[in-house]
C-alpha positions in Angstrom: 114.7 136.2 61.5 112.4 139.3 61.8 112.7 142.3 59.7 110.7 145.8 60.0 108.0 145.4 57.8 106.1 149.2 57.9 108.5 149.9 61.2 107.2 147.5 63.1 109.4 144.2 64.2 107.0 141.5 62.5 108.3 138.5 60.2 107.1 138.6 56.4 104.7 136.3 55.0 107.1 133.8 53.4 110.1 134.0 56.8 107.0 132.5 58.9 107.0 128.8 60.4 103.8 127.1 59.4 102.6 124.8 62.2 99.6 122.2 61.1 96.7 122.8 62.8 95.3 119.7 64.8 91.0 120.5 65.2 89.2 118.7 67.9 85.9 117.6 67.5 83.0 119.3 68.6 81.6 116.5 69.8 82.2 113.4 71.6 81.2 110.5 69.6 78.6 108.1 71.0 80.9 105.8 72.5 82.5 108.2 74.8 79.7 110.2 75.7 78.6 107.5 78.4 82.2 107.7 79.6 83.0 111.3 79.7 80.1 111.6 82.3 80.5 112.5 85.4 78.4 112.1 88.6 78.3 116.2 88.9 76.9 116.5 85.1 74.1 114.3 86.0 72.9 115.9 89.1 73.1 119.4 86.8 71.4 118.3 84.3 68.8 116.4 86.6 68.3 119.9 88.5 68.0 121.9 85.8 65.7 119.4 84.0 63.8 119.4 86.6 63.4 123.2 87.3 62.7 123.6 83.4 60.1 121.2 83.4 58.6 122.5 86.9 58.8 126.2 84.9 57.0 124.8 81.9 54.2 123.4 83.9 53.5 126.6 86.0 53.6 128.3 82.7 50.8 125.9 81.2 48.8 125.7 84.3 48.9 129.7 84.4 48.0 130.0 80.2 44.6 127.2 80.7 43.8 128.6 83.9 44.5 125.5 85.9 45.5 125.4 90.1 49.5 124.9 90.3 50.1 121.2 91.4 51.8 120.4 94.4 55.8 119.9 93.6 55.6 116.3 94.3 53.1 115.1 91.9 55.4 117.2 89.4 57.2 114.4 88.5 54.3 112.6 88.1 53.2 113.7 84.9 54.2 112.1 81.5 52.6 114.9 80.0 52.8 118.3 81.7 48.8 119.2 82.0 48.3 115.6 83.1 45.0 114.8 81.7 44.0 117.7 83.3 42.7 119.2 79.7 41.2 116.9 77.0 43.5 116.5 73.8 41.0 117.5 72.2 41.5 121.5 73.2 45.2 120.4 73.7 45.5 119.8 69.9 45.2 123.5 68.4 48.1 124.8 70.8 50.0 121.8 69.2 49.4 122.7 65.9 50.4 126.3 66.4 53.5 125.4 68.5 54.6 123.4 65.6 54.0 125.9 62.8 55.9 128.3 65.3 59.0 126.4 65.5 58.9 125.8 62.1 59.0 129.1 61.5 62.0 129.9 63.9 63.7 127.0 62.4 63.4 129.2 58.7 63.9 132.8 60.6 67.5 131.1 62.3 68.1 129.7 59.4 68.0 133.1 57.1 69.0 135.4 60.3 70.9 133.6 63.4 72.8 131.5 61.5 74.8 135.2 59.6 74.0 136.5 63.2 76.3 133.9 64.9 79.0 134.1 62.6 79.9 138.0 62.7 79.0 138.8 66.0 81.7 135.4 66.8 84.0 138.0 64.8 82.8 141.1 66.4 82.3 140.2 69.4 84.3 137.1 70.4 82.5 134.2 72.3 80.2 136.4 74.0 78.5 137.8 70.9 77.8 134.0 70.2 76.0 134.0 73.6 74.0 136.4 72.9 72.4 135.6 70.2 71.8 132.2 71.1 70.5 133.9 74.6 68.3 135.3 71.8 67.1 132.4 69.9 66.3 130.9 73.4 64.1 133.7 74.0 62.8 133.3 70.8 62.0 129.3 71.3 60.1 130.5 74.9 58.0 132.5 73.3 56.8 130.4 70.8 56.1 127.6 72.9 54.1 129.6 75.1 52.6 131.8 72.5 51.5 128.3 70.9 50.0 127.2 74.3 48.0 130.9 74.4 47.1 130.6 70.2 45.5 127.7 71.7 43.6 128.2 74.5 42.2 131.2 72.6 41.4 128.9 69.3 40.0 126.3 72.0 37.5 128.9 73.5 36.4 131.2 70.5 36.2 128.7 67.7 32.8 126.9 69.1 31.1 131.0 69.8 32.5 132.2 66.1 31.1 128.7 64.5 27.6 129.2 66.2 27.7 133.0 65.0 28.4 132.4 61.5 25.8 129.6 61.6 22.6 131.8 63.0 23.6 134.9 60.0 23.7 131.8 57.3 
């Protein structure tokens, strides 16, 4: 039965019905994963696979100054520059894209993670959106700000080693 608790009609803390609560998992375990597919999520996630990866290869053609290839060799490539650039000058953009995501990994750690959690209270499911909108942003611009740190490593490295070795 309801009372007036402070004039409004609500039930006091001991007159309520307690209901267990029954959590789903977040997750689908690995079992059911292959059957909960449908046809529909693989063509979405084979379009928008394929337009990320297409969007990460214009992006490194543009960075090492490389002609766009045509959209069906594309798919060609295990690796997105192709052979196209040695490993060699590959290898510093690597380095810095690693310590890059290693330092986003530490940054959402000490700042998302909070973030998440009271913009989930302040602002419902789209404040959780956002933020990981944000931390998407985030991952794009260290993977392409790797690929630059590269590419500029690559080029002034050999002039600044010759310099330093004519003054010495």
């Amino acid at each position: 039965m309801a009372r007036a608790i402070d004039g409004q009609h609500l039930q006091a803390p001991h007159t309520r019905k307690r209901t267990p609560t029954v959590r789903a998992p977040a997750f689908t375990g690995p079992g059911q994963a292959l059957r909960t597919t449908t046809a529909f999520g693989i063509a979405a996630l084979a379009a928008f696979g394929l337009t990320f990866a297409a969007a990460a290869q214009a992006g490194y053609e543009k960075v090492w100054g490389l002609p766009p290839t045509l959209w069906r060799a594309r798919w060609r490539h295990v690796v997105w520059l192709g052979g196209r650039i040695r490993w060699r000058a590959l290898f510093p953009g690597a380095v810095a894209t690693v310590m890059g995501l290693l330092g986003l990994r530490v940054f959402s750690r000490l700042v998302f993670s909070p973030w998440i959690a009271s913009n989930a209270v302040t602002y419902g499911a789209i404040g959780t959106v956002l933020v990981i909108q944000t931390w998407l942003v985030g991952v794009g611009v260290v993977v392409f700000g790797g690929t630059l740190v590269g590419r500029l490593v690559h080029e002034e490295l050999p002039r600044v080693t010759h310099a330093l070795k004519r003054r010495g």
